[in-house]
DOPABA-352196 format. One line per field, with one value per residue (C-alpha): residue number from 1; chain; y, z, x. Coordinates in nm, 2 decimals. Example, Ala and Ser with C-alpha at 12.3 -4.5 7.8 and 13.67 -1.06 7.14 Angstrom:
BEGIN
pos	1, 2 $
unit	A, A $
north	-0.45, -0.11 $
up	0.78, 0.71 $
east	1.23, 1.37 $
This chain:
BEGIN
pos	1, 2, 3, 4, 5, 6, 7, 8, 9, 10, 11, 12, 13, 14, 15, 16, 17, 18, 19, 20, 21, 22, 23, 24, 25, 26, 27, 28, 29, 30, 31, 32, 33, 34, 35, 36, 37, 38, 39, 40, 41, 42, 43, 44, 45, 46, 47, 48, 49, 50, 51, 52, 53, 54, 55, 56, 57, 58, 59, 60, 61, 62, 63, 64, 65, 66, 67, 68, 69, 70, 71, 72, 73, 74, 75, 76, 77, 78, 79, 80, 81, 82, 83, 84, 85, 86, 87, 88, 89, 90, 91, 92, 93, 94, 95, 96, 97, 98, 99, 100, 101, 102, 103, 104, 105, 106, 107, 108, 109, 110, 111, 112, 113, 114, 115, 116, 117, 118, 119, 120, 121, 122, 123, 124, 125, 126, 127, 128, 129, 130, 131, 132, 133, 134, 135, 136, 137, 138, 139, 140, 141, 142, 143, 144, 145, 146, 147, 148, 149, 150, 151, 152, 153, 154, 155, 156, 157, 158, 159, 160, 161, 162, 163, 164, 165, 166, 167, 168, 169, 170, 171, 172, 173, 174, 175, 176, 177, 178, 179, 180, 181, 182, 183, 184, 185, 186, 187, 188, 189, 190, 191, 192, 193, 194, 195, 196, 197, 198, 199, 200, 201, 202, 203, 204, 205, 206, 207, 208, 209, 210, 211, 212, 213, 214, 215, 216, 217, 218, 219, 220, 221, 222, 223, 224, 225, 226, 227, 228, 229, 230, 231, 232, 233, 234, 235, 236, 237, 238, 239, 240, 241, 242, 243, 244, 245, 246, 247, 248, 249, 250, 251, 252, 253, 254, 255, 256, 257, 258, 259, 260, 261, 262, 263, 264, 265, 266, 267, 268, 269, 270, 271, 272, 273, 274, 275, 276, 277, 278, 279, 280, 281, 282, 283, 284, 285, 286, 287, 288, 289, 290, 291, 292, 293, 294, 295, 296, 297, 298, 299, 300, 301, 302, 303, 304, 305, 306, 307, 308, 309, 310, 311, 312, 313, 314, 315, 316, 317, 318, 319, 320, 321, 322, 323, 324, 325, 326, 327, 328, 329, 330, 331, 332, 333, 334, 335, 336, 337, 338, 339, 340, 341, 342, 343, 344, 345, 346, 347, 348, 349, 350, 351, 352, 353, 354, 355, 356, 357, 358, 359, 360, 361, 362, 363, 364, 365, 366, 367, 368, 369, 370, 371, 372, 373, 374, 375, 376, 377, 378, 379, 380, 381, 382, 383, 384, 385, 386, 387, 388, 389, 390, 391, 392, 393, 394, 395, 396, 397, 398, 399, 400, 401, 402, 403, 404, 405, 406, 407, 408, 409, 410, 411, 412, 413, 414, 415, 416, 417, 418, 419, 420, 421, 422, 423, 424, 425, 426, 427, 428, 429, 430, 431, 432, 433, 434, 435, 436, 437, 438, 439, 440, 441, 442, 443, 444, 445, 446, 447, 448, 449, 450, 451, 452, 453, 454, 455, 456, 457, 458, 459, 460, 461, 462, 463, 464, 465, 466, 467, 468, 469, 470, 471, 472, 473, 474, 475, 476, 477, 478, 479, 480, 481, 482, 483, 484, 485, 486, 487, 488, 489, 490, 491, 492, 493, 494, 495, 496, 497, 498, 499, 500, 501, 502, 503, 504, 505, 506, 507, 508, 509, 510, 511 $
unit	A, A, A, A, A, A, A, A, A, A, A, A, A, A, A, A, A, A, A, A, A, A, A, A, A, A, A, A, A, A, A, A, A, A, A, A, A, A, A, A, A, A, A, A, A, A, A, A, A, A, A, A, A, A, A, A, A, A, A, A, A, A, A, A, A, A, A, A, A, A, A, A, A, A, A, A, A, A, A, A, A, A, A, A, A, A, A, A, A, A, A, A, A, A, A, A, A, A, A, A, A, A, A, A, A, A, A, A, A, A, A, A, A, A, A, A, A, A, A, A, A, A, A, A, A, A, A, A, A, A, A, A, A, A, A, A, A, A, A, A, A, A, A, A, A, A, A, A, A, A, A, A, A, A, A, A, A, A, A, A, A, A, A, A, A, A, A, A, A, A, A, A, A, A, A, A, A, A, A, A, A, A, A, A, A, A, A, A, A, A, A, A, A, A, A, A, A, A, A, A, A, A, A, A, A, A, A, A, A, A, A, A, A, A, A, A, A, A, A, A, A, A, A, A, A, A, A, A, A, A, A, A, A, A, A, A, A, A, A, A, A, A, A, A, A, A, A, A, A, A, A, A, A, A, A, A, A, A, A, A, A, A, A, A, A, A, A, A, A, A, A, A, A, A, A, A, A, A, A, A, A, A, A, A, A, A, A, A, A, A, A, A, A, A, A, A, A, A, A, A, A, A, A, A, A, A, A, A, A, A, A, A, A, A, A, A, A, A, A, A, A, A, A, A, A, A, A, A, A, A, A, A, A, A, A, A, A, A, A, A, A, A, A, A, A, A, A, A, A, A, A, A, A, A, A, A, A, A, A, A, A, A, A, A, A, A, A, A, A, A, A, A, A, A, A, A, A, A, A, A, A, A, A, A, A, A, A, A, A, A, A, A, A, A, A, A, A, A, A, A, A, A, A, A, A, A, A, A, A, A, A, A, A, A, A, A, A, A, A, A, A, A, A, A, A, A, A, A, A, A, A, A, A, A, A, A, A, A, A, A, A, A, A, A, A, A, A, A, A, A, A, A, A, A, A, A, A, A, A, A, A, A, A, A, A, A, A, A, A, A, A, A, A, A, A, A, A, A, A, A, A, A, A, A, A, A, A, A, A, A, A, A, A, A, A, A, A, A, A, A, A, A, A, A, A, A, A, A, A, A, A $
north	9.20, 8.90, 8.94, 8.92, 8.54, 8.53, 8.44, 8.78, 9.00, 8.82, 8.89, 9.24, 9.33, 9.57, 9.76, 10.12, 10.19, 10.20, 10.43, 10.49, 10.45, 10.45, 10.60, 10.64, 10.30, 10.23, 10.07, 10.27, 10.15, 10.40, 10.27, 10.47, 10.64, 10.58, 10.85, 10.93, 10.99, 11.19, 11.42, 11.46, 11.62, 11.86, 12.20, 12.44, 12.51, 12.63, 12.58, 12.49, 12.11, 11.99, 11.66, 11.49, 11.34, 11.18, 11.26, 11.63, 11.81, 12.01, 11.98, 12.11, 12.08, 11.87, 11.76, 11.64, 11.51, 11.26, 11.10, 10.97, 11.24, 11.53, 11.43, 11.33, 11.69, 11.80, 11.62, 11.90, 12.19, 12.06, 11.92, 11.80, 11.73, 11.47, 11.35, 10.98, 10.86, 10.66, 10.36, 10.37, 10.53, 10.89, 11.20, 11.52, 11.83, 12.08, 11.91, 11.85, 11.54, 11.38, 11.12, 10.81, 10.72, 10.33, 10.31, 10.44, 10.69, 11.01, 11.18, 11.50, 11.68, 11.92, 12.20, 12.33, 12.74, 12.98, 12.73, 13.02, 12.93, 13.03, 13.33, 13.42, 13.41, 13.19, 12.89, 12.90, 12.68, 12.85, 12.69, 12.36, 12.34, 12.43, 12.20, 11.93, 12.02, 12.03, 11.69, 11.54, 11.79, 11.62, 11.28, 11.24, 10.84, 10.81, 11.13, 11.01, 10.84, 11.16, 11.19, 11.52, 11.80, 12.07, 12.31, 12.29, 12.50, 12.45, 12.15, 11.98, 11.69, 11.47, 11.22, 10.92, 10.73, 10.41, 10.29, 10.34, 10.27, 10.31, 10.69, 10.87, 10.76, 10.98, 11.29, 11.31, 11.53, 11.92, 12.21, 12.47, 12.84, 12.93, 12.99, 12.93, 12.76, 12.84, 12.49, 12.37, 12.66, 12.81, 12.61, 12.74, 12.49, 12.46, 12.27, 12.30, 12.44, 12.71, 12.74, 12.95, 12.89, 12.66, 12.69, 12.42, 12.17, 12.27, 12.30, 12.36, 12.53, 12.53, 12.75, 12.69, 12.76, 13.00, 13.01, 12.65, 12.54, 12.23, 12.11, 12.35, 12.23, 12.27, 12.34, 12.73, 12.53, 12.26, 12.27, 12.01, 11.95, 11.76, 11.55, 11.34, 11.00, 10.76, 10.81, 11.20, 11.20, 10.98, 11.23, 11.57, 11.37, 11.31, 11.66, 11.80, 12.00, 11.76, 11.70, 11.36, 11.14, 10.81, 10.50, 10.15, 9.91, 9.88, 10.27, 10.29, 10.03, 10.34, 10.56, 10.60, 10.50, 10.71, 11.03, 11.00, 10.91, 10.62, 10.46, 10.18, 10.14, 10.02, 10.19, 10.13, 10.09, 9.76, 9.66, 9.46, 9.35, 9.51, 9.31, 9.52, 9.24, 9.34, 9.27, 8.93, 8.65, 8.84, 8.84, 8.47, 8.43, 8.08, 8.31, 8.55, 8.24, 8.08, 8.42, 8.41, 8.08, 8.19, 8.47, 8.44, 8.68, 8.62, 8.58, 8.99, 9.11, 8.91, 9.01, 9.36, 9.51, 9.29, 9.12, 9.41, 9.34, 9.19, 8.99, 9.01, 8.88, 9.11, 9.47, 9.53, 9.68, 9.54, 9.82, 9.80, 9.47, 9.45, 9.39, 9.25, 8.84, 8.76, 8.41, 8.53, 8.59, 8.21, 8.12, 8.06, 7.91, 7.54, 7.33, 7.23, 7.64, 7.59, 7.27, 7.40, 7.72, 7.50, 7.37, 7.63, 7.82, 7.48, 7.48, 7.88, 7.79, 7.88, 7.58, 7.75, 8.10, 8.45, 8.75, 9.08, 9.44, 9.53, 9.94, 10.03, 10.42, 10.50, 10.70, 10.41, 10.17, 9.95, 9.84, 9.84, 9.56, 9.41, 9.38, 9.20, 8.96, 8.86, 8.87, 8.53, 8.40, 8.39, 8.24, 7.90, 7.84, 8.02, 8.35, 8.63, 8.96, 9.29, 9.56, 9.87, 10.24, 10.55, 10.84, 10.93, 11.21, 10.94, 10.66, 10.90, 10.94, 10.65, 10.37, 10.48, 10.70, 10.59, 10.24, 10.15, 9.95, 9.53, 9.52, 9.72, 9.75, 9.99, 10.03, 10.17, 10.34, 10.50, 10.81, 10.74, 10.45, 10.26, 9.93, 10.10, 10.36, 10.01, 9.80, 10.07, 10.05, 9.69, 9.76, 9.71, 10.08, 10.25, 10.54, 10.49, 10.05, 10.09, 9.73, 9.69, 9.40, 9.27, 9.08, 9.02, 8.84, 9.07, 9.40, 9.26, 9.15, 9.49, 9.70, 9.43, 9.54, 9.89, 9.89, 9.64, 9.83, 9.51, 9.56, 9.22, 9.13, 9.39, 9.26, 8.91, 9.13, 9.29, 8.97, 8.83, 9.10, 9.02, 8.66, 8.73, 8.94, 8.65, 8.35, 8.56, 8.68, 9.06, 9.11, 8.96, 9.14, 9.13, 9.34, 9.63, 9.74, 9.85, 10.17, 10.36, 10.76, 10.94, 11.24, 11.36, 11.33, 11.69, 11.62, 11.38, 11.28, 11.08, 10.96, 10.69, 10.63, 10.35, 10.58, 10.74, 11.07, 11.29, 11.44, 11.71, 11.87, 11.56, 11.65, 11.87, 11.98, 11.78, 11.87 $
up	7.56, 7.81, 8.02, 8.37, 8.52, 8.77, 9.07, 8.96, 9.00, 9.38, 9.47, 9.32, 9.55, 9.74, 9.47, 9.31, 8.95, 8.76, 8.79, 8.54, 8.73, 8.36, 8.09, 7.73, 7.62, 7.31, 7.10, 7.05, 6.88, 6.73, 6.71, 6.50, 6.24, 6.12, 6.22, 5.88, 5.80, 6.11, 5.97, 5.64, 5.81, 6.06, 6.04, 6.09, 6.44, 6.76, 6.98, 7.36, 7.49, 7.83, 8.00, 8.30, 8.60, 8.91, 9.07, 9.18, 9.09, 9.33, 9.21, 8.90, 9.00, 8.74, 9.02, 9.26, 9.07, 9.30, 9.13, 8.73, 8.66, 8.78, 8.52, 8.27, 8.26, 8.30, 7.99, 7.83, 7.97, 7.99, 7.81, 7.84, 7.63, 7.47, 7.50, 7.47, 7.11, 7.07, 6.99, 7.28, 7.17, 7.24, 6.98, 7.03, 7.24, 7.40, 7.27, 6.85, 6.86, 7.09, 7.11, 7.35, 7.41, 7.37, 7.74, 7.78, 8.06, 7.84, 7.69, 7.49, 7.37, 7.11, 7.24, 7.00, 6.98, 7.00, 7.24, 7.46, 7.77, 7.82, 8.00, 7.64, 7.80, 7.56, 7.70, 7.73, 7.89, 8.24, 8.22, 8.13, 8.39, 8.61, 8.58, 8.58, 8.96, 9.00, 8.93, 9.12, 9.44, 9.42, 9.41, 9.09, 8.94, 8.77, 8.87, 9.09, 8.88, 8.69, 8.79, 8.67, 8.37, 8.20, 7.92, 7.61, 7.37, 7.25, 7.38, 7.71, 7.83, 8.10, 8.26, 8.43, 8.76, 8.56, 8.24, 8.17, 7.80, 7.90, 8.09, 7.77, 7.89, 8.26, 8.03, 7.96, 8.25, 8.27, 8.12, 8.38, 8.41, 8.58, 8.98, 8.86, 9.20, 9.09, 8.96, 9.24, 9.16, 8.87, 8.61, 8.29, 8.07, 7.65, 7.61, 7.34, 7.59, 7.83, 8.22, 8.23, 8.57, 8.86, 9.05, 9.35, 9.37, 9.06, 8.71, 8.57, 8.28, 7.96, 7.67, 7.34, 7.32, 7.00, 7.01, 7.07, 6.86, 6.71, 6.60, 6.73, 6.95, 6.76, 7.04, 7.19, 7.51, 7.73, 8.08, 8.28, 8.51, 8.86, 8.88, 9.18, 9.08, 8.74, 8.81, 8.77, 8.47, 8.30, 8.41, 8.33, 7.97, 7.85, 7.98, 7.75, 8.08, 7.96, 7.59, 7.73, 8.01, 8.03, 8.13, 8.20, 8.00, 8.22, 8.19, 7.79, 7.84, 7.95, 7.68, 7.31, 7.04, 6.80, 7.02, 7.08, 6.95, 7.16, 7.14, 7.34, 7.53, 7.80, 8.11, 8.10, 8.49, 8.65, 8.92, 9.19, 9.50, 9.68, 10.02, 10.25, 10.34, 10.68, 10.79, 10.95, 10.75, 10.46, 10.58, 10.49, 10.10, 10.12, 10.27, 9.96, 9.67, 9.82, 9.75, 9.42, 9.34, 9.48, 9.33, 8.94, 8.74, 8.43, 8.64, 8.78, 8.40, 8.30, 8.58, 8.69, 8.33, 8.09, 7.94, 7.88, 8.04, 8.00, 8.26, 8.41, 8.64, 8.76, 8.76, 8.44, 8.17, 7.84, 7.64, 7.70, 7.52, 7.44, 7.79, 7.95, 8.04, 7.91, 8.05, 8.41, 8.38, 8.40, 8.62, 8.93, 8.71, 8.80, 8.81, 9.15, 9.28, 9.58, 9.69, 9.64, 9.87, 10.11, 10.12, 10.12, 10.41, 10.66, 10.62, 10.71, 10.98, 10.88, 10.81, 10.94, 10.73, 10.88, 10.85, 10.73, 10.58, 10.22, 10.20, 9.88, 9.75, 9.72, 9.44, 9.18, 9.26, 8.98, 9.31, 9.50, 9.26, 9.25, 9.58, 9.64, 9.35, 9.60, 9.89, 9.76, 9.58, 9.90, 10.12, 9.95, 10.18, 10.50, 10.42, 10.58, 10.41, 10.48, 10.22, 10.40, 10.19, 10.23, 10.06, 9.82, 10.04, 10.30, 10.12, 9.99, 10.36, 10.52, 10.26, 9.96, 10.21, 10.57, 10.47, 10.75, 10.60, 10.58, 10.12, 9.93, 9.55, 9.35, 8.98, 8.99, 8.69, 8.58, 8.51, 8.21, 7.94, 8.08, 8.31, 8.59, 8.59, 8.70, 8.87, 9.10, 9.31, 9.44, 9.55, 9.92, 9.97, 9.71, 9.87, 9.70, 9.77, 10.01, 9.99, 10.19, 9.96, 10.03, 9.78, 9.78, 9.47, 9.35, 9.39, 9.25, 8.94, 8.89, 8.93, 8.66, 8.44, 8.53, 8.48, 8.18, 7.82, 7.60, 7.52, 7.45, 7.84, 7.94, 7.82, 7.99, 8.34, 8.31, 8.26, 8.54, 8.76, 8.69, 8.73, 9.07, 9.15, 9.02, 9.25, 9.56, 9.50, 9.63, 9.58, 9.38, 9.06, 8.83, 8.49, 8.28, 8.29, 7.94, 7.94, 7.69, 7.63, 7.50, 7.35, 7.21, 6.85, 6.76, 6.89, 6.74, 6.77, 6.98, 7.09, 7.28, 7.47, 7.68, 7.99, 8.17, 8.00, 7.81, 7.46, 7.43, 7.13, 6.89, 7.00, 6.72, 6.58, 6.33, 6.16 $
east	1.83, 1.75, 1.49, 1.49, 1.36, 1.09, 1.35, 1.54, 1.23, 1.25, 1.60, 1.56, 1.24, 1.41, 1.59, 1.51, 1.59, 1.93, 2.14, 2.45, 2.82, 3.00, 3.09, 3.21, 3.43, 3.63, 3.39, 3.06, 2.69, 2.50, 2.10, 1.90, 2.11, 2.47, 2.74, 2.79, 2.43, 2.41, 2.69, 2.55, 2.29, 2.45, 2.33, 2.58, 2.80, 2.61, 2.33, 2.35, 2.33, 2.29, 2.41, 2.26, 2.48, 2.36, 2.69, 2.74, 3.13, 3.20, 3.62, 3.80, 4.16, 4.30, 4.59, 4.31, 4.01, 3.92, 3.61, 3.55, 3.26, 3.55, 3.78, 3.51, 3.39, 3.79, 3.89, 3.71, 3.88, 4.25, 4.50, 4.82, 5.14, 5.00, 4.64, 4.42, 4.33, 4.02, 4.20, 4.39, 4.75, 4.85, 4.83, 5.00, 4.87, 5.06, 5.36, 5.31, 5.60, 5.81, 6.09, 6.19, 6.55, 6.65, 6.71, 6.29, 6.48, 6.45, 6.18, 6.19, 5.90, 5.87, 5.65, 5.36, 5.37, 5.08, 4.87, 4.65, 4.51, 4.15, 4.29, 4.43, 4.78, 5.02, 5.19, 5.50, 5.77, 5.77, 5.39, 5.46, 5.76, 5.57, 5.25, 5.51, 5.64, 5.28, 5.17, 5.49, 5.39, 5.08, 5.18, 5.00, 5.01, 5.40, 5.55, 5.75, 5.91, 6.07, 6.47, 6.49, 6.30, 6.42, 6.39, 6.67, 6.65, 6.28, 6.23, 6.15, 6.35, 6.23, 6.48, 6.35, 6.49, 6.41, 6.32, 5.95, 5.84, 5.47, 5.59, 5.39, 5.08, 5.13, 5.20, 4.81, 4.86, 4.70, 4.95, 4.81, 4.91, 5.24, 5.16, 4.78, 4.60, 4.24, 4.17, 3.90, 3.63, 3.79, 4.01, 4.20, 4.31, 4.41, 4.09, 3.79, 3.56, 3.64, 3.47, 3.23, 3.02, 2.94, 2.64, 2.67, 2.42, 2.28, 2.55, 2.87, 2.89, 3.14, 3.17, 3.34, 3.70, 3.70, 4.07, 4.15, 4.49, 4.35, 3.93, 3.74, 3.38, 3.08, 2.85, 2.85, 2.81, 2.74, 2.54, 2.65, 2.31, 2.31, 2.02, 1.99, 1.89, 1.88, 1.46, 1.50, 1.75, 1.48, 1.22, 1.46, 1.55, 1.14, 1.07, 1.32, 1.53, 1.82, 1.92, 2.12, 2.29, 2.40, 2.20, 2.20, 2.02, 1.71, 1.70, 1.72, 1.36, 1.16, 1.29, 1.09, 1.36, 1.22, 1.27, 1.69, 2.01, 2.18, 2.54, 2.57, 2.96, 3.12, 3.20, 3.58, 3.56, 3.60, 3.28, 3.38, 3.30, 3.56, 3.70, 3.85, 4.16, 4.18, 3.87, 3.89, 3.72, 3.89, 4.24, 4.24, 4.26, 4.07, 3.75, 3.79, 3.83, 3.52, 3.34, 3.47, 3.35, 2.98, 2.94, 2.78, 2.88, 2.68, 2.35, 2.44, 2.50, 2.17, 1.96, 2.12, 2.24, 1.99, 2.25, 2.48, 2.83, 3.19, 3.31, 3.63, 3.84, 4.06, 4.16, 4.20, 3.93, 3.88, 3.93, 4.32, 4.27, 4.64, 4.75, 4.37, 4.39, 4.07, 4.08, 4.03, 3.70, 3.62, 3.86, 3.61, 3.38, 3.34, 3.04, 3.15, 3.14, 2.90, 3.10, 3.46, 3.36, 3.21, 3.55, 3.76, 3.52, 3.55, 3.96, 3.93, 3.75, 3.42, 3.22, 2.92, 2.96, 2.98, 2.86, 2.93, 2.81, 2.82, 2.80, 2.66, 2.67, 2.27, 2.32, 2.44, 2.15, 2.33, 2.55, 2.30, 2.10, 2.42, 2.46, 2.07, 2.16, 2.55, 2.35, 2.13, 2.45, 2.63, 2.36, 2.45, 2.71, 2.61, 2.68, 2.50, 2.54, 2.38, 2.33, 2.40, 2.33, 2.50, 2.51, 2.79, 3.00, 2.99, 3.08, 3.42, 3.49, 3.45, 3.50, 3.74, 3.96, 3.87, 3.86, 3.61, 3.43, 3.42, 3.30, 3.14, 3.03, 3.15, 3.37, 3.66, 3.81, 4.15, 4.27, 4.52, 4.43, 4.74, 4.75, 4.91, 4.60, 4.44, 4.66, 4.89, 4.60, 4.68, 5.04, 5.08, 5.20, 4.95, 4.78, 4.43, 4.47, 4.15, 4.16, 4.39, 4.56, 4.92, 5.09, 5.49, 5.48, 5.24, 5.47, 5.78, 5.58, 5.41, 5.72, 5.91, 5.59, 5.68, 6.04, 6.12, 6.17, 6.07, 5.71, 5.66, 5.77, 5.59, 5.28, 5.33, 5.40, 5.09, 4.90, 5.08, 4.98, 4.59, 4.68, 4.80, 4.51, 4.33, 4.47, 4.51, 4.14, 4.24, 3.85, 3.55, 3.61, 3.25, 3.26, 3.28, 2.94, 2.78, 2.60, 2.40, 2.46, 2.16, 2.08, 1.76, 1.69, 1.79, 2.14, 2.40, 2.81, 2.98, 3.36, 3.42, 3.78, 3.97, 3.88, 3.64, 3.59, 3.27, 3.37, 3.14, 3.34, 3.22, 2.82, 2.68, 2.32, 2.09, 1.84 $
């Protein structure tokens, strides 16, 4: 890893320690013993494991899980007809097969039988039917797009308004109990681990699902522990009050190899500097392309993350390599960047700079180093920025849903390992666009992308849609931060996914 230069230390003065803001990726490291070592060595099924957060849960409903560690720790507990594979396609769940008309409008699912819900109650198609209504009540991400749904024979048909070849990936969706609204505090799902407790402020608390219909965990449980800062989980791991958490490269420094298991991944979220586009200098797109030439983002992954990063350049993660524009990552780079701001800023009107806030969440200090290393980055052409902290509830409330705010720093992840998990955000009418960005162009590409059936086209629309992002700078979009997940040394397995999700049913016991 690169070490930090003596000018980094400077900008960084003011900064705490790392904290993690990621989570398990696609492609996974292992450092001190191969997986299939690790295996050969497994003592048998059981024992109790614990996992640090920084973030508290305080939210189980599977139709309202508004932040990534929610659904992390969900992905655990519920399932729906189909579910994420590791490379990125989608293997059966509650439904065991399904088909796709030419037209992508229809979609009929073969339903799996004897699938109990942790309540032992059997699923059964009243269930399903009514999970569906569910998610479209709750204005989940593609539901709206359903036409109509119904049970025939054994099978569930759903009809669609439009054509959607990509509709599959929405259908990752929680199967939930008929008339079941115990989510929040209480949740029944199919899952390999079952609820067991929630003590707020402290844990949450899963037990193995002995009568799960497909692998079954190999853990008796997991403890889910709320520790409030990257500093503490370091503390709670070397004490031995956690068995593992997730780290940032800086953190993994302080940590004896010898004494844990790491797999080094990606977070699958995208960090950017996010521009709220109504707030004055930002309205104008030439004031947001001069930020994007100013801002370095190879000088944040070497002197925030160590090294340990993939840029980007727009909204899109990696992982869904298939569709990700991997030239957009350079396309502010110029050896002119300074100069071509300058320029931009003076025909905007601010030849002089301007200034403005940046509100950073405290809890993920990786934003807020971030934010110290932009701060000098922008100063080359006048710009005053002011790192503002706040604590996570408030930066929920008043940034991500109140949208008072002028930028922040934050990444941003998805819900399904799809595009539109990504890019619905940036449609002018999106719900959860709290940056406020309006592009024509860029909503007639996106439902094309949407809409068409040839996946080849599809592909090329998806692109477009980052490239759009791209040219009309919506924000300053950084990287996919790497991250390490640790577990002590007695403690081994690992599964890594195109979204933001914890696996605890691949963690088992070593020797």
């Amino acid at each position: 890893m690169k070490k930090r230069s003596k000018a980094a230390f400077a900008a960084l003065a003011a900064a705490i320690v790392f904290c993690a803001c990621g989570n398990g990726a696609q492609k996974s490291t292992q450092n001190t013993q191969d997986a299939a070592g690790e295996k050969a060595r497994a003592i048998a099924d059981g024992g109790d494991f614990s996992f640090g957060i920084a973030t508290e849960l305080n939210n189980f409903d599977p139709f309202d899980s508004g932040t990534a560690e929610s659904r992390a720790v969900n992905f655990n507990i519920f399932e729906g007809l189909v579910k994420v594979a590791q490379d990125g396609g989608f293997v059966p769940a509650i439904a065991e097969s399904w088909t796709i008309s030419d037209d992508a409008k229809v979609y009929t699912f073969a339903l799996r039988k004897a699938v109990k819900f942790h309540n032992g109650k059997t699923v059964d198609s009243d269930d399903v039917l009514y999970s569906i209504q569910t998610a479209i009540d709750s204005k989940l991400n593609g539901f709206s797009e359903i036409e109509s749904f119904k049970i025939d024979g054994e099978n569930l048909v759903i009809t669609l308004k439009n054509a959607n070849a990509g509709f599959i990936a929405y259908l990752t969706s929680a199967i939930v109990p008929k008339d079941y609204d115990g989510n929040a505090r209480n949740p029944v799902g199919t899952g390999p681990f079952k609820f067991a407790e929630f003590a707020e402020q402290d844990h949450v608390k899963l037990v193995r699902n002995d009568d799960y219909w497909g692998e079954k965990a190999h853990l008796d449980s997991v403890t889910v522990k709320f520790v409030a800062s990257q500093a503490n989980l370091v503390i709670s791991f070397q004490s031995g009050s956690i068995d593992g958490f997730s780290a940032e490269a800086g953190t993994v420094m302080q940590l004896d190899e010898n004494s844990l298991n790491r797999f080094e991944s990606n977070s699958n979220a995208v960090q950017l500097i996010a521009l709220n586009n109504d707030f004055e200098p930002f309205k104008d797109v030439r004031v947001r392309q001069a930020l994007n030439y100013l801002v370095d983002r190879q000088e944040i992954i070497d002197t925030v993350n160590y090294g340990s990063g993939v840029i980007v350049g727009s909204g899109l993660i990696p992982a869904l390599s298939k569709y990700f524009d991997e030239t957009l990552g350079a396309a502010y780079n110029l050896k002119d960047n300074v100069e071509k701001a300058k320029a931009l800023l003076s025909e905007a009107g601010y030849a002089d700079g301007f200034s403005f806030t940046i509100t950073v969440p405290s809890v993920y200090t990786v934003h807020v180093d971030t934010a110290a290393v932009v701060v000098n980055e922008l100063a080359k052409a006048g710009i005053r920025a002011e790192i503002k902290q706040v604590d996570w509830a408030t930066w929920l409330s008043s940034v991500y849903k109140g949208r008072q705010y002028e930028a922040t720093i934050i990444s941003l992840d998805g819900a399904l390992a799809y595009p539109t998990a990504f890019l619905s955000r940036y449609e002018s009418k999106a719900g959860n666009n709290f940056v406020n960005f309006k592009s024509d162009a860029y909503d007639a590409v996106y439902a094309q992308a949407v809409s068409t059936v040839d996946d080849g086209e599809k592909v090329d629309l998806f692109k477009k849609c980052q490239q759009i992002l791209s040219q009309e700078a919506a924000s300053v979009f950084l990287q996919d931060i790497s991250e390490f997940t640790v577990y002590n040394k007695h403690f081994a397995g690992y599964k890594g996914y195109p979204l933001y999700a914890r696996d605890f049913s691949a963690i088992y016991k070593v020797d």
